[in-house]
Backbone as numpy.savetxt, mean C-alpha at the origin, in Angstrom:
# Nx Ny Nz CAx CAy CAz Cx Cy Cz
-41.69 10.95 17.51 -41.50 10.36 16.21 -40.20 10.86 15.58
-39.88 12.24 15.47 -38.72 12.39 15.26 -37.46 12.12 15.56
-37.80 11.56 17.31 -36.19 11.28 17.85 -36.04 9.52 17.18
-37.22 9.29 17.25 -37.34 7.97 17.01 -36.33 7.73 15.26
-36.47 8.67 14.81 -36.48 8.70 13.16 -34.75 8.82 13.22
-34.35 10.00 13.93 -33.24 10.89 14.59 -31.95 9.28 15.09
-33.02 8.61 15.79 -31.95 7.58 16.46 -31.70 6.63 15.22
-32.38 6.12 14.39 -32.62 5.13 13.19 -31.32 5.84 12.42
-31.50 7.18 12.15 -30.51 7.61 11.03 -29.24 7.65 11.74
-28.76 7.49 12.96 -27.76 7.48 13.85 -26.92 6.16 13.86
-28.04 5.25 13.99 -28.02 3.65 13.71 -27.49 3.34 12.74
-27.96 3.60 11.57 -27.76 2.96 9.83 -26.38 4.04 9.74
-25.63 5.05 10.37 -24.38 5.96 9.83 -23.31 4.72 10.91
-23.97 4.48 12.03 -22.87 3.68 12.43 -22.69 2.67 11.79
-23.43 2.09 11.58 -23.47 0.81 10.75 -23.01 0.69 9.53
-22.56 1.79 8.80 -22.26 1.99 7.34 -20.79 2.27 7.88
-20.30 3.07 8.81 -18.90 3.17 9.30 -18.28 2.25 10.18
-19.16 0.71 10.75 -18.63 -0.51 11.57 -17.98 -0.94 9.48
-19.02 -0.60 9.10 -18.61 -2.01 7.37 -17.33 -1.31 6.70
-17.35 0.41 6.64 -16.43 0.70 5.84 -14.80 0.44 6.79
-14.81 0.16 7.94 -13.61 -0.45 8.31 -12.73 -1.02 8.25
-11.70 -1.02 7.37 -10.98 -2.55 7.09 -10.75 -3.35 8.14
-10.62 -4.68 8.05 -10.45 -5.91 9.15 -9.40 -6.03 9.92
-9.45 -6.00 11.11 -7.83 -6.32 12.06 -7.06 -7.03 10.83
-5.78 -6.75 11.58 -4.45 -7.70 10.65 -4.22 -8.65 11.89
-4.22 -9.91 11.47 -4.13 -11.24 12.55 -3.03 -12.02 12.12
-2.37 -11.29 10.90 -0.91 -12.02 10.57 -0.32 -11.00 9.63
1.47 -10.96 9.86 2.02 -10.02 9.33 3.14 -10.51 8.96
4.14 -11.77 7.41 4.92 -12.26 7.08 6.02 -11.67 6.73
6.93 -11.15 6.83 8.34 -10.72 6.08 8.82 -11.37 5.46
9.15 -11.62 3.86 9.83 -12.43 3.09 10.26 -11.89 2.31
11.51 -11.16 3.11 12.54 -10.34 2.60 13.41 -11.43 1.54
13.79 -11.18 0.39 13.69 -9.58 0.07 12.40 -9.43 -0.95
11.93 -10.44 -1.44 10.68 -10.52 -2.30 9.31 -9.90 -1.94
8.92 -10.14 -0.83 7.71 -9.50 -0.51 6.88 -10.03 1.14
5.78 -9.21 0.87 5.52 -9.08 2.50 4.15 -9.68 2.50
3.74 -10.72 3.34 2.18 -11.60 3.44 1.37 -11.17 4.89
-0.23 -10.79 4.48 -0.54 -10.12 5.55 -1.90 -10.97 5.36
-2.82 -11.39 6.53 -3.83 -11.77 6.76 -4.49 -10.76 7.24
-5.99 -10.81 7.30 -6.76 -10.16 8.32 -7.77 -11.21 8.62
-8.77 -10.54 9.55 -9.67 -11.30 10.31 -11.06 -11.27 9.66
-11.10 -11.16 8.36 -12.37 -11.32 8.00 -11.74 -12.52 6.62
-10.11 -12.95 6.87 -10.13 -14.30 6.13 -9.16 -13.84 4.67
-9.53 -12.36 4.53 -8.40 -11.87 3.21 -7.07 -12.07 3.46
-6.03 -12.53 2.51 -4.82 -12.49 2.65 -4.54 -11.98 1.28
-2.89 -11.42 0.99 -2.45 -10.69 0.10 -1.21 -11.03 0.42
-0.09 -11.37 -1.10 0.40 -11.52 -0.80 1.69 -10.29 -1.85
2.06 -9.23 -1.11 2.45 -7.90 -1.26 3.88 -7.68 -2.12
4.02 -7.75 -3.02 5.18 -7.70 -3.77 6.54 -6.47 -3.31
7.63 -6.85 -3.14 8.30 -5.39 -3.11 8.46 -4.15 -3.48
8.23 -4.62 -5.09 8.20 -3.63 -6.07 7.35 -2.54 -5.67
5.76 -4.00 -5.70 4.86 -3.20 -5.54 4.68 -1.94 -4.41
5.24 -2.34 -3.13 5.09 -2.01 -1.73 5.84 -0.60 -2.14
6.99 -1.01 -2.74 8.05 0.84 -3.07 7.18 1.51 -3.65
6.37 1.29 -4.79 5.99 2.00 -5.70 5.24 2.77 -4.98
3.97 2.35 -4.35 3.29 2.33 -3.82 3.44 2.87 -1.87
4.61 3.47 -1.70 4.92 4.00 -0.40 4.75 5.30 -0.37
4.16 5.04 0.71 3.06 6.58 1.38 3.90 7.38 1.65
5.02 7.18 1.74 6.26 8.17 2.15 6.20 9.44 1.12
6.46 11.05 1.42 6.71 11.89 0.95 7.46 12.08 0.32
9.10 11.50 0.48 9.99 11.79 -0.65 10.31 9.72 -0.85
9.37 9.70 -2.04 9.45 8.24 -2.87 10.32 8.29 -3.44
11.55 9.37 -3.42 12.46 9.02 -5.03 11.72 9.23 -6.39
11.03 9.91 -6.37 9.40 10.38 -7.83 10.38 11.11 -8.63
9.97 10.92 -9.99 10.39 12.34 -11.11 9.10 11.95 -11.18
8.91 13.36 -11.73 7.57 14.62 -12.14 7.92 14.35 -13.51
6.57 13.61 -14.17 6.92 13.56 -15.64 4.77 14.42 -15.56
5.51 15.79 -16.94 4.15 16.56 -17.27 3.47 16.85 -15.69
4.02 17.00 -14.29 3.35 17.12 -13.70 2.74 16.25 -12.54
3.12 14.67 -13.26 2.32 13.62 -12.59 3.69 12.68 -12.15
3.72 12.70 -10.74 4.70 11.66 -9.44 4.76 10.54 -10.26
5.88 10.25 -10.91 6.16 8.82 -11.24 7.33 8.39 -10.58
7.14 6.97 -9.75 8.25 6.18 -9.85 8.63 5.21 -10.43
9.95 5.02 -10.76 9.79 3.92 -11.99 11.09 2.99 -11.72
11.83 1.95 -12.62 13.06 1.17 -12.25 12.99 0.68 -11.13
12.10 0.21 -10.79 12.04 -0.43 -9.11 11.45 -1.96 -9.34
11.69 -2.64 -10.48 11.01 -4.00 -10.43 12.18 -4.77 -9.55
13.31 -4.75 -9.13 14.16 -5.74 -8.72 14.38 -5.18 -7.39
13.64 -4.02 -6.59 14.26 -3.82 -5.67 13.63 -4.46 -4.28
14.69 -4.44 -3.69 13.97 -5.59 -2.35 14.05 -5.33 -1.34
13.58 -6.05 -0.41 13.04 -5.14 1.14 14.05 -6.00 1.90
15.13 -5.00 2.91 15.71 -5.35 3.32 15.32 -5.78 5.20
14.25 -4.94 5.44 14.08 -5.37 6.89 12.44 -4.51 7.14
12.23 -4.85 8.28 10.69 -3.52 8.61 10.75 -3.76 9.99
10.46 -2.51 10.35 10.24 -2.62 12.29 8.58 -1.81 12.21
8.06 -2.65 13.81 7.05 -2.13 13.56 7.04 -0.39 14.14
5.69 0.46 14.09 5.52 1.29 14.46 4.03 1.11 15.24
4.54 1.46 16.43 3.03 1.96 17.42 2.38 0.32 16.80
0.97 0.55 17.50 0.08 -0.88 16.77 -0.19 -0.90 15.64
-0.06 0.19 14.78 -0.76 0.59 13.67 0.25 0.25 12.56
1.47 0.02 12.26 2.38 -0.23 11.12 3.65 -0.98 10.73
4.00 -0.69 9.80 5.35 -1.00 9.63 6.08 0.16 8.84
7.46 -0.15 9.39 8.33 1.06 8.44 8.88 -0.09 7.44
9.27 -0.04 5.89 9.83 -1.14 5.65 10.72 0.02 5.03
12.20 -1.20 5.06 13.38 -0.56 4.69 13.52 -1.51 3.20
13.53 -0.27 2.38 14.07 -0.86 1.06 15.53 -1.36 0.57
16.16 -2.07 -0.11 17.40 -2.12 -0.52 17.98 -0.85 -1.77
17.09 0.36 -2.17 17.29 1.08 -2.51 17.46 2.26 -1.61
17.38 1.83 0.15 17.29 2.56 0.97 16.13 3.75 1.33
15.35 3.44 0.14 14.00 3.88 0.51 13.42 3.44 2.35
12.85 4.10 2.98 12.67 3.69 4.28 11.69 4.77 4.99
10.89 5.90 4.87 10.35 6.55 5.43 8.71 6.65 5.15
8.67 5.21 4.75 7.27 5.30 4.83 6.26 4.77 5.55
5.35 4.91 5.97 4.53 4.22 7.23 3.61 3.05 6.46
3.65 2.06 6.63 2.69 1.31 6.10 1.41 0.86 6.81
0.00 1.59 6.76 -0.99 1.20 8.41 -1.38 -0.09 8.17
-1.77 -0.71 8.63 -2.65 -2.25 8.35 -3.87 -1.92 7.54
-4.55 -0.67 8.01 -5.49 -0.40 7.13 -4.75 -0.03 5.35
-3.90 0.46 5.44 -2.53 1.00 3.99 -2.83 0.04 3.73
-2.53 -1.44 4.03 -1.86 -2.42 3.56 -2.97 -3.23 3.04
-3.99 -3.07 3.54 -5.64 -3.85 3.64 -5.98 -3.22 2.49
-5.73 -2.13 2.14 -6.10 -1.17 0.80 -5.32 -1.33 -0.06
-4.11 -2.01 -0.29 -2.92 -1.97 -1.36 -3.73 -3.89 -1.67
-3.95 -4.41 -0.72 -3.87 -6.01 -1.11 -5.50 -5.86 -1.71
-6.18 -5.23 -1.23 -7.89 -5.47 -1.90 -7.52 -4.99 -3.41
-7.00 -4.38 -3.44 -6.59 -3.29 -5.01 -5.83 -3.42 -5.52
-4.74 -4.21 -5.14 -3.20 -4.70 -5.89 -3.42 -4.86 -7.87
-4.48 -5.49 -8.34 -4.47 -5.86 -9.90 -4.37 -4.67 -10.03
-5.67 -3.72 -9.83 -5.93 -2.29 -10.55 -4.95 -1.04 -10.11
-4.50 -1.13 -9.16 -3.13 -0.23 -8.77 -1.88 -0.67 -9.82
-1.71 -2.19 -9.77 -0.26 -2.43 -10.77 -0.75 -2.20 -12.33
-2.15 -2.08 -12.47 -2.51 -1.82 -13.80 -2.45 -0.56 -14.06
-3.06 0.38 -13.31 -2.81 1.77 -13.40 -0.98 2.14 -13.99
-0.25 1.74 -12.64 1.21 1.94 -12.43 1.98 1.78 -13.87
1.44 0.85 -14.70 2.06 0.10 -15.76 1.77 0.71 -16.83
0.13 1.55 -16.73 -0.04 2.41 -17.54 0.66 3.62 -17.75
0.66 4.02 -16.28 0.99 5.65 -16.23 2.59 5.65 -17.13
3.16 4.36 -16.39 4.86 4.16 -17.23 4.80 4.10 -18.71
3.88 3.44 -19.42 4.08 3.32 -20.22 3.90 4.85 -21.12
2.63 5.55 -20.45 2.15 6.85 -20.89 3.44 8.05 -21.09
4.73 7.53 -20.23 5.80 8.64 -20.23 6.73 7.98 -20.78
6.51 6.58 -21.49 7.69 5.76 -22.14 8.58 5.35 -20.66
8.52 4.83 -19.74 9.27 4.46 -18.67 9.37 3.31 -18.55
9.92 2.54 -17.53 9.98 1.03 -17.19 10.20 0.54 -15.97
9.16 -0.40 -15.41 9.63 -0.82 -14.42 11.00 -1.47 -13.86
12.13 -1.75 -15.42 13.57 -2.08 -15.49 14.47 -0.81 -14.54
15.34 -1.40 -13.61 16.20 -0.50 -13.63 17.05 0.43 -14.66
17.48 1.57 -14.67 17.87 2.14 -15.10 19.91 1.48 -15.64
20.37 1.33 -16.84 21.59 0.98 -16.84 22.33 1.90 -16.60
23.27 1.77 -15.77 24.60 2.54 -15.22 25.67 2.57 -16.60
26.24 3.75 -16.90 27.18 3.61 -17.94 28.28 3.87 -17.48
């Protein structure tokens, strides 16, 4: 009875980790310089803004100022993606026109930026506004 119980709870953990999976990517668009369109196989598509994609790059050095502590990037509404190569099966590198470029983007990254895109650019818009910032570039004097 116990193994019996033992195999059930083995069952329902796989089964909770087949669902928390995000879906193959079955299409991957470049529409440089505006933004990037990705399908998967359970039918979601997203369609990935540049801005958004910089802001939002997993890369370690984002170009961030530390405002109170907290990674902000900001002035990046006009910037645009100049190219992406893939990496291994799992990504893309995309090259920014701010020369941003060292960030890995996984399909699963990308499956998580497009399910969440409203509440991420809502957050983003907050946090800017919270330090007085702008998604405007900065004017050169």
């Amino acid at each position: 009875m116990a193994a019996a119980m033992g195999a059930a709870v083995v069952r329902r953990l796989h089964a909770a980790q087949a669902q928390a999976q995000p879906p193959r990517l079955t299409k991957l668009a470049l529409r440089a310089p505006k933004f990037v369109e990705v399908e998967f196989e359970d039918g979601s598509s997203f369609h990935l803004p540049a801005e958004f994609l910089r802001v939002y790059s997993p890369a370690a050095d984002s170009k961030i100022r530390s405002v109170a502590g907290e990674k902000v990037i900001f002035g990046r509404r006009h910037v645009g993606i100049m190219s992406a190569e893939s990496v291994g099966n799992y990504g893309i590198r995309i090259l920014f026109d701010d020369l941003h470029k060292t960030g890995i983007f996984t399909w699963d990254y990308l499956h998580h930026l497009g399910s969440n895109k409203f509440g991420l650019m809502r957050s983003y818009i907050t946090t800017l506004k919270k330090h007085g910032l702008t998604r405007d570039p900065q004017s050169r004097k």
